[in-house]
Backbone as numpy.savetxt, mean C-alpha at the origin, in Angstrom:
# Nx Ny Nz CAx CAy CAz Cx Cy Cz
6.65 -13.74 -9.75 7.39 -14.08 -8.54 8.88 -13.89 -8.79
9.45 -13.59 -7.76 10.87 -13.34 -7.88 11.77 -14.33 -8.60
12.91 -14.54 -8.85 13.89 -15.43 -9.40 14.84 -15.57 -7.92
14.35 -16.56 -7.42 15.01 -17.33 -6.31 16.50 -17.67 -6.38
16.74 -17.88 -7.71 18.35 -18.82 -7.98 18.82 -17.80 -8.59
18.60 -16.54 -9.06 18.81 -15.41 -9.22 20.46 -14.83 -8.56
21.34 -14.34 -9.06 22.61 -13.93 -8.50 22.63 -12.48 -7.45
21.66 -11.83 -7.43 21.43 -10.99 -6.31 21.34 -11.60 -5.21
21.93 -10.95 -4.00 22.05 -11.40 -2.84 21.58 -11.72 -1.95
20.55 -10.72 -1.75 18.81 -10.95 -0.84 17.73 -10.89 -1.39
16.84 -11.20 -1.06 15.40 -11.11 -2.07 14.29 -10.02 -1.11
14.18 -8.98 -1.62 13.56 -7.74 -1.48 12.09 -8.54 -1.65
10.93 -8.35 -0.44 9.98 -9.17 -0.35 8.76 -8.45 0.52
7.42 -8.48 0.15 6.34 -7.87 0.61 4.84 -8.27 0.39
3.99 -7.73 0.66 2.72 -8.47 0.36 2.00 -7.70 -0.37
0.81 -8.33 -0.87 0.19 -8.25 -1.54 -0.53 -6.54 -1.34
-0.54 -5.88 -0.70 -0.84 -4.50 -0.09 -0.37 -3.46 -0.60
0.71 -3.66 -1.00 1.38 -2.79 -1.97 0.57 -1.82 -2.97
-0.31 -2.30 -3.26 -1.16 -1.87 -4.45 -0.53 -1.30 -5.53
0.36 -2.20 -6.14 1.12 -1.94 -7.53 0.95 -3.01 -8.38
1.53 -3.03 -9.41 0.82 -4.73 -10.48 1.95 -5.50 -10.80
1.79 -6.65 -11.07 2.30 -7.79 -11.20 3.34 -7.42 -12.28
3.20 -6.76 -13.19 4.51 -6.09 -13.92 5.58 -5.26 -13.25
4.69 -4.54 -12.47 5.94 -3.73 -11.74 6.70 -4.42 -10.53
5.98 -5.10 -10.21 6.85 -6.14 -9.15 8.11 -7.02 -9.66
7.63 -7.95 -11.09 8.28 -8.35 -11.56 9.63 -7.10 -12.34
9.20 -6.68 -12.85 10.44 -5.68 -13.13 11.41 -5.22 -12.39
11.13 -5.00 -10.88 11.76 -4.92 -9.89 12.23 -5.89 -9.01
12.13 -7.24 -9.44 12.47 -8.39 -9.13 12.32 -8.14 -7.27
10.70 -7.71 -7.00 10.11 -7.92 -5.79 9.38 -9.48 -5.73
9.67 -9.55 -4.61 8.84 -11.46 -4.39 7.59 -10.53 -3.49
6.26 -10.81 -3.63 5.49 -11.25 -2.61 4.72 -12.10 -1.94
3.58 -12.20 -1.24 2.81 -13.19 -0.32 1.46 -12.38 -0.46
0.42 -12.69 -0.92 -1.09 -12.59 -0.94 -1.51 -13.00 0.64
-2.21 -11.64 0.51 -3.26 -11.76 1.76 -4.58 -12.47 1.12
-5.75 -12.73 1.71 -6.94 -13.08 1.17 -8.09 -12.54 1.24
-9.13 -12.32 0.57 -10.04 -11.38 1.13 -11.41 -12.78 0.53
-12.47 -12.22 0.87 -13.79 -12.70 0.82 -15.04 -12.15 -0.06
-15.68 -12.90 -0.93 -16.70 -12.16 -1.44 -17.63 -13.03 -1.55
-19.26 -12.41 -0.41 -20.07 -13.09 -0.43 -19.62 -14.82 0.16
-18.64 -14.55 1.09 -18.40 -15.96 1.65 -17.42 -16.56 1.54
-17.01 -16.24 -0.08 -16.07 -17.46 -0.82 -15.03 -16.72 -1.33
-13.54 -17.49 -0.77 -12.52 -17.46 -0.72 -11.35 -16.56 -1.79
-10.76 -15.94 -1.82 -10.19 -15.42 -3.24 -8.47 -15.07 -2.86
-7.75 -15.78 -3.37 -6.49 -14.58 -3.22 -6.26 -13.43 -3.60
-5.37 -12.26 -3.16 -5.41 -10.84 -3.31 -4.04 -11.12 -4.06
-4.58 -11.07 -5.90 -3.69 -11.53 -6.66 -3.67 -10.60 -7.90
-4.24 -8.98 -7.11 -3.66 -7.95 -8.11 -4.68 -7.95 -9.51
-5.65 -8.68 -9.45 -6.92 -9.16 -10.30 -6.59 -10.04 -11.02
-5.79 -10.66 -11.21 -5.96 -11.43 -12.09 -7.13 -12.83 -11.77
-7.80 -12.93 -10.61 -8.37 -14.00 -10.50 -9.69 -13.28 -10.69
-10.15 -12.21 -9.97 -11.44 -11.23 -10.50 -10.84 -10.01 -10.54
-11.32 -9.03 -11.97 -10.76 -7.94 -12.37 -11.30 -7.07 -11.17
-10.17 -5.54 -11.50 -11.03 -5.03 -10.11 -12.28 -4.32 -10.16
-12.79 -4.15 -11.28 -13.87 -3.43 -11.98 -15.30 -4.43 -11.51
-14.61 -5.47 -11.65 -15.68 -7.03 -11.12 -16.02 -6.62 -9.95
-14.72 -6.60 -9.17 -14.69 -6.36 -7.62 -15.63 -5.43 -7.16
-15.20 -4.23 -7.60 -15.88 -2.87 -6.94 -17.58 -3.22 -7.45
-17.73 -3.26 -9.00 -19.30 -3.54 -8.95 -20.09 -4.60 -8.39
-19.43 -5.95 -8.15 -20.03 -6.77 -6.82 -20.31 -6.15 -5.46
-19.26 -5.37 -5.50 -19.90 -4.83 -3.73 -20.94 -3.58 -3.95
-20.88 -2.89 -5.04 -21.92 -2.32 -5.21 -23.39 -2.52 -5.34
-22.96 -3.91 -5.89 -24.55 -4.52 -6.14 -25.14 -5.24 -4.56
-24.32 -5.01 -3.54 -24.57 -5.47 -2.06 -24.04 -6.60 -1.55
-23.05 -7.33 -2.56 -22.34 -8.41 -2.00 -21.51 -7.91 -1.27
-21.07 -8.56 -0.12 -20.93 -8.26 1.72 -19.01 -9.15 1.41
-18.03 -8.11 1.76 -16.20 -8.50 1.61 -15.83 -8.27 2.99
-14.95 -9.02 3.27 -14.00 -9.08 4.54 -12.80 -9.96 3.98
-11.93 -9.86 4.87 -10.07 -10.01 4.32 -9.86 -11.27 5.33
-8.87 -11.47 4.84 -8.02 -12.55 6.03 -6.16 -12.06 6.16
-5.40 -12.11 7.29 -4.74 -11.71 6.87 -3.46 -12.79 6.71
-2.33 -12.91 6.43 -1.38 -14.17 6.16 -1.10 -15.11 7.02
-1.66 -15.62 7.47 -1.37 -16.98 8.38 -0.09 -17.29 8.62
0.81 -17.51 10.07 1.79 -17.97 10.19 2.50 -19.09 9.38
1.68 -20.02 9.57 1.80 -21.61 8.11 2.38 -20.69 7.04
1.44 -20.08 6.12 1.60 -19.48 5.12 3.30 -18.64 4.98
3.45 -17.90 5.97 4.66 -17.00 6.25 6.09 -18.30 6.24
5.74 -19.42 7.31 6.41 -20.91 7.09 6.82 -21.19 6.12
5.75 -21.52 5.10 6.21 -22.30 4.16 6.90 -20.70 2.49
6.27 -19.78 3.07 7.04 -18.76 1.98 8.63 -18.42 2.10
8.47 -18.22 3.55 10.05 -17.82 3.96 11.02 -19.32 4.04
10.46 -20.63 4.17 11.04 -21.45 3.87 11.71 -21.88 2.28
10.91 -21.57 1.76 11.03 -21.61 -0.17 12.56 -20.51 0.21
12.73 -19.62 0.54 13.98 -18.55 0.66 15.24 -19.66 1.09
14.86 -20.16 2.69 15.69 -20.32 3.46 16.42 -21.80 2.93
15.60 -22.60 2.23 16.25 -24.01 1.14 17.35 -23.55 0.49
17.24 -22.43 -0.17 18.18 -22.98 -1.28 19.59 -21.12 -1.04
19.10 -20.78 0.39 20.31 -19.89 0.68 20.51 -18.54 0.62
18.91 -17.64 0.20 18.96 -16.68 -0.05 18.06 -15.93 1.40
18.85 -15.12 1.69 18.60 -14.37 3.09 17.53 -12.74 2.13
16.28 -12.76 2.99 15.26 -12.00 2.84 15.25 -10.83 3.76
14.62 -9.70 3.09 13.94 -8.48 4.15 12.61 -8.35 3.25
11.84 -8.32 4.80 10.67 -8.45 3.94 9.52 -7.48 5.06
9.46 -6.55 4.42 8.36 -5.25 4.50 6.85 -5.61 4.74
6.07 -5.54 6.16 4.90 -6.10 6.40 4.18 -4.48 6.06
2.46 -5.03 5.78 1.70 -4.22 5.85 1.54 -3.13 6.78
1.12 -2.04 7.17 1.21 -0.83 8.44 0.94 -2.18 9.89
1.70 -2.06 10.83 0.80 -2.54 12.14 -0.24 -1.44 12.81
-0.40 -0.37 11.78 -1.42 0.57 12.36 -2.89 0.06 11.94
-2.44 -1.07 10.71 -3.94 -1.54 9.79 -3.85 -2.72 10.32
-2.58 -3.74 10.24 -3.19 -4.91 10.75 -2.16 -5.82 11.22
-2.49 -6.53 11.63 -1.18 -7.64 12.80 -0.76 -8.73 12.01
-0.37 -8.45 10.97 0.50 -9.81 9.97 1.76 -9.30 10.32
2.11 -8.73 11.20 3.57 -8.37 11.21 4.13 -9.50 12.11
2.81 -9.53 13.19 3.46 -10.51 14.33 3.38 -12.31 14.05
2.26 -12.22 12.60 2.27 -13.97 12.25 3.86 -13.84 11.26
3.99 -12.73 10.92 5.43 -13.09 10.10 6.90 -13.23 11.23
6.52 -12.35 12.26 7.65 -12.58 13.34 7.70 -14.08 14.00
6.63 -14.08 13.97 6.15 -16.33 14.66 7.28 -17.19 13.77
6.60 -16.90 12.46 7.04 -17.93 11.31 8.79 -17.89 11.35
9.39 -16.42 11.24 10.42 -16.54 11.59 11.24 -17.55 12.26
10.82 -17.37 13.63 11.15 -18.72 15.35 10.73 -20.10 14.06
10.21 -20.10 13.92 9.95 -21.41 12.85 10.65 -21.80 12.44
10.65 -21.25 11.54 11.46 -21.46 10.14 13.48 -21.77 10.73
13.87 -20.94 11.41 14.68 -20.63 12.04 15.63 -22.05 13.08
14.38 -22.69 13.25 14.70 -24.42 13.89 15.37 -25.12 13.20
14.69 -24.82 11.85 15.52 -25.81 10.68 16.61 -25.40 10.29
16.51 -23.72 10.00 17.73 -23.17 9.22 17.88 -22.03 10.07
19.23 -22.86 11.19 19.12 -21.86 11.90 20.75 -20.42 11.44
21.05 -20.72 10.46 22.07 -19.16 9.87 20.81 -18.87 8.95
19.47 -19.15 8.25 19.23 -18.03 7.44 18.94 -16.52 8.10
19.16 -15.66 7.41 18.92 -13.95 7.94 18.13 -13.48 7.11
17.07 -12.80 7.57 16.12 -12.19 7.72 15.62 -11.41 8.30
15.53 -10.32 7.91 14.86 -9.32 8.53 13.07 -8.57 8.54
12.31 -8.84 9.21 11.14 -8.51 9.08 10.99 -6.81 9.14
10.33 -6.07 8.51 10.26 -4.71 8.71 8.60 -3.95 8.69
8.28 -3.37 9.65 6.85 -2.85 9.58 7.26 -1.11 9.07
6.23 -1.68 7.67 6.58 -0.51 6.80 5.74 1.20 7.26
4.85 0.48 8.15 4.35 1.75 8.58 3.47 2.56 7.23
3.28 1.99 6.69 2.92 2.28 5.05 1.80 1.54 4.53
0.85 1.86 3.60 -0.30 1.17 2.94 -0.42 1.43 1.78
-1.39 0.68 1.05 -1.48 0.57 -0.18 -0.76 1.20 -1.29
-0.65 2.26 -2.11 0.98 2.50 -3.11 1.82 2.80 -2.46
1.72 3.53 -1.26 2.39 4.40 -0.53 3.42 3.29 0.07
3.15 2.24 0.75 4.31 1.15 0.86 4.73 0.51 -0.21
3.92 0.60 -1.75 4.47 0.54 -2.58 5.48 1.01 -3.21
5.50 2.51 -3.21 6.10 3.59 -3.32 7.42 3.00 -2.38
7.68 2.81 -1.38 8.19 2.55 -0.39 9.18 0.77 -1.09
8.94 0.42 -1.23 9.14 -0.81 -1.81 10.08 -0.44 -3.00
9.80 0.56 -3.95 10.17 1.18 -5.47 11.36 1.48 -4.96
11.84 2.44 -3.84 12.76 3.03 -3.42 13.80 1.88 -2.98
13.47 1.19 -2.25 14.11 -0.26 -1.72 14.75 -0.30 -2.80
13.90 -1.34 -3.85 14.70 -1.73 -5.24 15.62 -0.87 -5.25
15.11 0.43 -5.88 16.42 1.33 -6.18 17.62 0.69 -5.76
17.53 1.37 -4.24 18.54 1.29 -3.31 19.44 -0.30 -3.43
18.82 -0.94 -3.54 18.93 -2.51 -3.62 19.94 -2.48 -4.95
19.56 -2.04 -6.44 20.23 -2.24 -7.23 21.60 -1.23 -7.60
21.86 -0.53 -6.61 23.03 0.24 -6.13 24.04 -0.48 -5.81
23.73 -1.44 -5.32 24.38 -2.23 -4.68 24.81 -2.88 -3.61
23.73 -2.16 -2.26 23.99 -1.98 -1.09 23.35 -3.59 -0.62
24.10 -3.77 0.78 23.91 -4.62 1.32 22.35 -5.05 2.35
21.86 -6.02 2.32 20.63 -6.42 2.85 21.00 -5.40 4.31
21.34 -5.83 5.11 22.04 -4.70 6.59 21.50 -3.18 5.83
22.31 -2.84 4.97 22.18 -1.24 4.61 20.68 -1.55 4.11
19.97 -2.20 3.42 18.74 -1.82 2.83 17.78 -1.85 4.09
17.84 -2.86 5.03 17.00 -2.80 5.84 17.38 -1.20 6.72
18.10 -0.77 7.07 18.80 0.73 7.67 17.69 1.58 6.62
18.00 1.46 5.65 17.62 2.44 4.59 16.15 2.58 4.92
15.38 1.73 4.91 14.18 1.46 4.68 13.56 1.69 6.39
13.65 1.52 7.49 13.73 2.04 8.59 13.70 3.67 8.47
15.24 4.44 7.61 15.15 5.83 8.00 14.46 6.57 6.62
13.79 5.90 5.73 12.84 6.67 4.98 11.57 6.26 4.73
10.49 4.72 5.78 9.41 4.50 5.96 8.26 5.78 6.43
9.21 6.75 7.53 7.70 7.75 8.36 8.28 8.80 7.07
9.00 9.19 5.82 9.19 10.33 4.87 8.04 9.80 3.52
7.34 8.85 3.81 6.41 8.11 2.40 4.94 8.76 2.75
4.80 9.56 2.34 3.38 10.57 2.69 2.13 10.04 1.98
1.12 9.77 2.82 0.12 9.40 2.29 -1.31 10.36 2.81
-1.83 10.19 1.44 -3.08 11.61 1.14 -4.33 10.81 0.97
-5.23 10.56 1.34 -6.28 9.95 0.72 -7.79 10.86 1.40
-8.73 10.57 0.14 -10.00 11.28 0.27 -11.02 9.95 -0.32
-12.44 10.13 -0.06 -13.21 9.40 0.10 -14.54 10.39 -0.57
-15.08 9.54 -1.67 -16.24 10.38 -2.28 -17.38 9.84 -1.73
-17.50 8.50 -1.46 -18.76 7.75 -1.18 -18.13 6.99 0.18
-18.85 7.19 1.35 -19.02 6.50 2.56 -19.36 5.28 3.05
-20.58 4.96 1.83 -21.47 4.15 1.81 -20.63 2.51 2.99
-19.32 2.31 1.95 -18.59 1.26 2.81 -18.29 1.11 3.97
-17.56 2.42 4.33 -17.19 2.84 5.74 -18.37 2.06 6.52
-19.57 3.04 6.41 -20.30 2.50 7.02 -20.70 1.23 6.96
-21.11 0.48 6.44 -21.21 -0.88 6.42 -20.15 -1.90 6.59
-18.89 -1.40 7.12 -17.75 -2.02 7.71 -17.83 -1.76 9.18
-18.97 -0.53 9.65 -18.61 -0.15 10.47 -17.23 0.86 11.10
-16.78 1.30 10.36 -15.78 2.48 10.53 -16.42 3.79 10.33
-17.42 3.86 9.63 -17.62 4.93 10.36 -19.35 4.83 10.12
-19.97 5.86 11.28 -21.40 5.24 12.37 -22.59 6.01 11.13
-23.50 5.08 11.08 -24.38 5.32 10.13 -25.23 6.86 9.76
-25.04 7.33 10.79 -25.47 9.12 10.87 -24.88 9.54 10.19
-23.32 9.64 10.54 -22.89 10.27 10.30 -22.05 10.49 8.97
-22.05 8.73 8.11 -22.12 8.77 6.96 -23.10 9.20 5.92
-24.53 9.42 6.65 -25.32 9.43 5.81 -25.17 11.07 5.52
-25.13 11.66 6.32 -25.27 13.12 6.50 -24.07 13.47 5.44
-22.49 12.72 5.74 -21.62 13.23 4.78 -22.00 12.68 3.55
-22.51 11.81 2.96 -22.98 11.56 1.77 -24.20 12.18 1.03
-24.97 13.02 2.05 -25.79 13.66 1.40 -25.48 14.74 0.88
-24.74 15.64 1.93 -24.05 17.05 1.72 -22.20 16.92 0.95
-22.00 15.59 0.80 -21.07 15.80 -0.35 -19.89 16.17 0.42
-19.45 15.73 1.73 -18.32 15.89 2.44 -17.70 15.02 2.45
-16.32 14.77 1.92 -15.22 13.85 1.86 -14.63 14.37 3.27
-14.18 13.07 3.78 -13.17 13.30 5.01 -11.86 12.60 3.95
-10.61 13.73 4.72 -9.12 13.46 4.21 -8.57 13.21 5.10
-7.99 12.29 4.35 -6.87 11.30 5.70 -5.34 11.07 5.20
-4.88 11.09 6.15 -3.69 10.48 6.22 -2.99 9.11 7.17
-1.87 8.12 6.89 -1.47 7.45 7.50 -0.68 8.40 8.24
-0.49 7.89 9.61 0.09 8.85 11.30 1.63 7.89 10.82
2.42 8.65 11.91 3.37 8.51 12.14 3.42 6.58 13.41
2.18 6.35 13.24 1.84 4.71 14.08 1.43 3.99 13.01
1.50 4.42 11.32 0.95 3.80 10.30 -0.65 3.50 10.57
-1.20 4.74 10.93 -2.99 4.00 11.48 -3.42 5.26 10.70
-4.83 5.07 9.79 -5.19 5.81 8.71 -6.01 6.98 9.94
-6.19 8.03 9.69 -6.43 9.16 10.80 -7.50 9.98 9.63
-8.48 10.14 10.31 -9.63 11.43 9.58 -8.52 13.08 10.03
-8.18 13.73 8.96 -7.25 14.94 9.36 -8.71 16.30 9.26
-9.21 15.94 8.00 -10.17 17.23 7.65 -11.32 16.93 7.35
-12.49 17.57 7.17 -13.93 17.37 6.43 -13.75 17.98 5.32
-13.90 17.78 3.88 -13.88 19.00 2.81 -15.15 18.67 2.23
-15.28 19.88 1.71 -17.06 19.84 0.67 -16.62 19.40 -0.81
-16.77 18.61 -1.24 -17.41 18.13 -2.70 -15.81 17.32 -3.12
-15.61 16.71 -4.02 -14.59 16.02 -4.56 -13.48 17.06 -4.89
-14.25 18.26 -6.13 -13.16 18.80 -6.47 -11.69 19.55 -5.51
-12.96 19.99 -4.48 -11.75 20.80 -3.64 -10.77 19.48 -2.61
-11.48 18.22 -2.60 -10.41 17.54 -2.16 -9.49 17.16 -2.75
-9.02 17.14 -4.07 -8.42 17.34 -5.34 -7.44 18.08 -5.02
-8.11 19.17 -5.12 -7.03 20.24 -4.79 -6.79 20.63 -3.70
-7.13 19.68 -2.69 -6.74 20.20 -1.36 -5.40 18.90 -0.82
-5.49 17.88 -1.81 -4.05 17.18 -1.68 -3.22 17.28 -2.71
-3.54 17.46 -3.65 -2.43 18.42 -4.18 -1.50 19.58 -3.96
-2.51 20.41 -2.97 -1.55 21.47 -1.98 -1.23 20.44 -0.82
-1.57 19.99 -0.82 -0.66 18.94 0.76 0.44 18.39 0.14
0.70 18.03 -1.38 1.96 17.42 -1.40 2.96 18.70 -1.89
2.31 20.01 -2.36 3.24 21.26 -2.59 3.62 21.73 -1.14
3.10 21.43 -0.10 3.29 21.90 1.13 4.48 20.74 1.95
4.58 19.44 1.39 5.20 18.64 2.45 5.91 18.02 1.03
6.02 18.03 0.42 7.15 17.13 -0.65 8.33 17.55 -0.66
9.03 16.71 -0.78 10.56 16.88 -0.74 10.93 17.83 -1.59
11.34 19.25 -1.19 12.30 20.45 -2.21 10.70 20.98 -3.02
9.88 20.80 -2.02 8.04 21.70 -2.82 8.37 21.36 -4.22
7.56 22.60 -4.85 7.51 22.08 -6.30 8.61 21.97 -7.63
10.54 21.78 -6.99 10.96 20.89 -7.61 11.50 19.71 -6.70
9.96 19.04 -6.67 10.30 17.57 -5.96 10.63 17.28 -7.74
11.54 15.77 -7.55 11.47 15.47 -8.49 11.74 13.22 -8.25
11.02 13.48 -6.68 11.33 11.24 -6.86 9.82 11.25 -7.20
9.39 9.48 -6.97 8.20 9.14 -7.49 6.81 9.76 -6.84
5.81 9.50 -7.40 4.73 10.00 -6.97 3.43 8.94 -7.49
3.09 8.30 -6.40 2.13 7.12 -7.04 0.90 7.12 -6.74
-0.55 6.92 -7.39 -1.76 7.40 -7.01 -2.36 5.68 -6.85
-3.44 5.87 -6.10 -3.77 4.43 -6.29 -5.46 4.79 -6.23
-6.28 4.35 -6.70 -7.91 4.63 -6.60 -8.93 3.23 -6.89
-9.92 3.29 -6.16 -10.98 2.58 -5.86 -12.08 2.88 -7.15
-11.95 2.30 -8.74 -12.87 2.50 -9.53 -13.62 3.92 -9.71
-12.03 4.41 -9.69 -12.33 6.39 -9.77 -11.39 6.44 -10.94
-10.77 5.84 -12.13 -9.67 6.34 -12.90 -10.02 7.58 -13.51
-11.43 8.00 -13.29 -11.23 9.92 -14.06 -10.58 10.30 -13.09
-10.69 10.22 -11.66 -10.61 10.92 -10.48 -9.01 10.99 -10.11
-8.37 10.00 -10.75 -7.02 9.58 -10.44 -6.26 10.48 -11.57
-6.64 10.20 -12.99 -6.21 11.02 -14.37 -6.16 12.38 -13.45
-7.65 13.42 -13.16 -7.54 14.59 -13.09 -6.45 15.02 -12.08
-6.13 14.57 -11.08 -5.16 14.68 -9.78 -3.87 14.35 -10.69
-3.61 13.18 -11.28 -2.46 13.21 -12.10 -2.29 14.32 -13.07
-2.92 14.84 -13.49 -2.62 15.78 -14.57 -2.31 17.13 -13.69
-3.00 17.32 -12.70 -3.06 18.31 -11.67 -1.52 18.44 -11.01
-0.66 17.33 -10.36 0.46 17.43 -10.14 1.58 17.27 -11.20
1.21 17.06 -12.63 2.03 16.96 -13.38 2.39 18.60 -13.90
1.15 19.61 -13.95 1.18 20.83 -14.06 2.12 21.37 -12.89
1.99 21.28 -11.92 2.74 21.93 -10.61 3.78 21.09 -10.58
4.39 20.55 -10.69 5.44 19.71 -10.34 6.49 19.20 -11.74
6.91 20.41 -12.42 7.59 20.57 -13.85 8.56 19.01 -13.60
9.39 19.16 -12.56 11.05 18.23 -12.64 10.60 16.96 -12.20
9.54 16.65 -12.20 9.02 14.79 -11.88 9.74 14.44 -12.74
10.85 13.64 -12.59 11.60 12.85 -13.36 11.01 11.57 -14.11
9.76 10.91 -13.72 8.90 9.93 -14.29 7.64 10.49 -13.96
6.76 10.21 -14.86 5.24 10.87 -14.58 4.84 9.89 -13.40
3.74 10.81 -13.25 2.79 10.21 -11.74 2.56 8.76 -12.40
2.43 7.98 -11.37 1.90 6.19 -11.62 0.55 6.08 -11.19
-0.49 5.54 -11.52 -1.66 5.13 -11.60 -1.52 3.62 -11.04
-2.09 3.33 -9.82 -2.49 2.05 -9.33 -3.98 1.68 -9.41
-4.25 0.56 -9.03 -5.75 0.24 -8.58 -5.35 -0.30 -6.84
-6.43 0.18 -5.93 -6.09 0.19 -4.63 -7.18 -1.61 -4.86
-6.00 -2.25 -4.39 -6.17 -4.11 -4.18 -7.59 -4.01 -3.30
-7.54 -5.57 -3.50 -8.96 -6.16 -2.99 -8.63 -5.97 -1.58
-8.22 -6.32 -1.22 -7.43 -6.23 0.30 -7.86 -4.86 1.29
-7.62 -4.15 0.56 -7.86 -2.43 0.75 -8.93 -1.96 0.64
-9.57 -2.46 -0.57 -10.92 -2.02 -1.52 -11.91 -2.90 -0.31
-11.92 -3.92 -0.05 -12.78 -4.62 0.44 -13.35 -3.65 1.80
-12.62 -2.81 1.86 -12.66 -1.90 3.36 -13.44 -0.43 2.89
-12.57 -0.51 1.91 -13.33 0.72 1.52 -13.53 1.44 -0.11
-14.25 -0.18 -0.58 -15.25 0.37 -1.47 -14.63 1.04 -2.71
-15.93 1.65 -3.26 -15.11 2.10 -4.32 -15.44 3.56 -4.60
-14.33 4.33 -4.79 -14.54 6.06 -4.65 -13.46 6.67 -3.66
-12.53 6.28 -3.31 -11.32 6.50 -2.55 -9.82 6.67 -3.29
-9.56 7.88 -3.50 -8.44 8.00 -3.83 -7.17 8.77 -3.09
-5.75 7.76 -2.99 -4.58 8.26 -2.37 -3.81 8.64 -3.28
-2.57 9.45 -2.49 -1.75 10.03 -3.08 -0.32 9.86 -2.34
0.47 9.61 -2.84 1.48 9.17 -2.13 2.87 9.67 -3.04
3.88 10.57 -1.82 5.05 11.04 -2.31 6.05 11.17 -1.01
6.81 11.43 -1.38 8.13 11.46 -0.34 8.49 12.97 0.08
8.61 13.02 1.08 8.20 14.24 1.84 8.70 14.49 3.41
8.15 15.44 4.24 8.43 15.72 5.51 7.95 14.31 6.00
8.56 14.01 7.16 8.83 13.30 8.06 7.38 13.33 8.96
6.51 12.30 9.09 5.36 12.67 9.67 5.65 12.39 11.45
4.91 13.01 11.86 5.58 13.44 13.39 4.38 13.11 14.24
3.13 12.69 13.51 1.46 12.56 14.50 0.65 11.91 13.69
């Protein structure tokens, strides 16, 4: 958790969605707020594994135990942004996509709340339009920007005009979840799981995850977002900002794509990052889903 009494000026703040780890948060002196998810009934915070590893995770739902999420409760948003507003430190704090889910508007409530008591703290709420590393990714840049020196005003600006430039790639080996979440209709998963068709997606320019293509078999979806980030990354292949992968109990699947853009992409100034996509995320969709996330053209649909 962040350092509250800390001599920095605002506290750079987000949730648990991020899909980055408790080291890298802390290193970047990010604060967040856990969403919650469900397994088989009973209760869990989305705490980056440390309460169940994610290896636990993914093979429980494999074995047919049944996950659903909760998302941050206004109370919850209350009493977090209150811990800020005590002792004087003014927050911006980056919600999950409102294309995935409506904690944007229990964090806008809590605000009016909180706000009765302390009515000069400042705060700014921001819908990152972004999911799992990819608002992580998104978050990384903040810091940056943050330890430049710039002002909460300029970071929230900042973060506004480079949220729709955070490109997100994701492919899907196994359906199986989809369907049993109901996202997508039992035919028609079965059929793509027999014949070995990954659908590739991207987050839209409304932060809402979008089916873009059908591709045949894993490998060529591999390499079919890997040419999506030589095609849309900032300055093609000498991009050189971050590039963060996040995967659903696929780490060969994540290695080979990392090694894959580390070949094409000589001037990466830090190698590709390896996430695990959170319970939060995973609970939706399972395990066999891997994104890709870099900074890039401006998504427009």
């Amino acid at each position: 958790m962040v350092d509250i009494n800390s001599s920095n000026n605002f506290v750079l703040s987000c949730c648990s969605t991020v899909d980055l780890n408790l080291e890298e948060l802390e290193r970047r002196n990010i604060s967040y707020l856990p969403f919650h998810y469900f397994l088989d009934n009973k209760e869990y915070v989305d705490d980056f594994g440390k309460t169940i590893p994610m290896k636990k995770f993914y093979d429980e739902m494999v074995k047919g135990k049944m996950t659903k999420t909760s998302q941050i409760s206004v109370g919850e948003y209350v009493n977090y942004f209150t811990d800020f507003a005590r002792v004087g430190k003014d927050v911006l704090h980056l919600t999950l996509s409102s294309g995935i889910s409506g904690t944007i508007n229990n964090a806008n409530e809590a605000v009016k709340i909180v706000k009765k008591t302390y009515p000069n703290f400042k705060i700014y709420i921001v819908d990152s339009l972004a999911a799992s590393s990819g608002y992580g990714l998104l978050m990384s840049k903040l810091s940056d920007y943050k330890k430049e020196g710039h002002s909460l005003e300029e970071t929230k600006d900042y973060a506004l005009s480079l949220r729709l430039k955070i490109n997100h790639r994701f492919f899907s080996t196994d359906l199986t979840f989809y369907i049993r979440g109901g996202r997508v209709s039992k035919t028609s998963g079965n059929i793509a799981n027999m014949l070995h068709i990954c659908p590739l997606l991207n987050v839209s320019n409304e932060g809402k995850l979008i089916v873009r293509e059908k591709v045949l078999g894993e490998k060529k979806c591999m390499l079919k977002i890997v040419q999506k980030m030589i095609e849309n990354a900032d300055d093609g292949l000498e991009y050189t900002d971050y590039c963060y992968i996040s995967h659903s109990d696929i780490l060969d699947v994540a290695t080979k794509v990392k090694d894959l853009i580390e070949e094409k992409f000589p001037h990466l100034k830090k190698k590709v990052k390896i996430f695990d996509i959170g319970t939060t995320i995973g609970a939706h969709t399972g395990p066999g889903t891997l994104a890709l996330f870099f900074v890039g053209k401006e998504r427009t649909e």
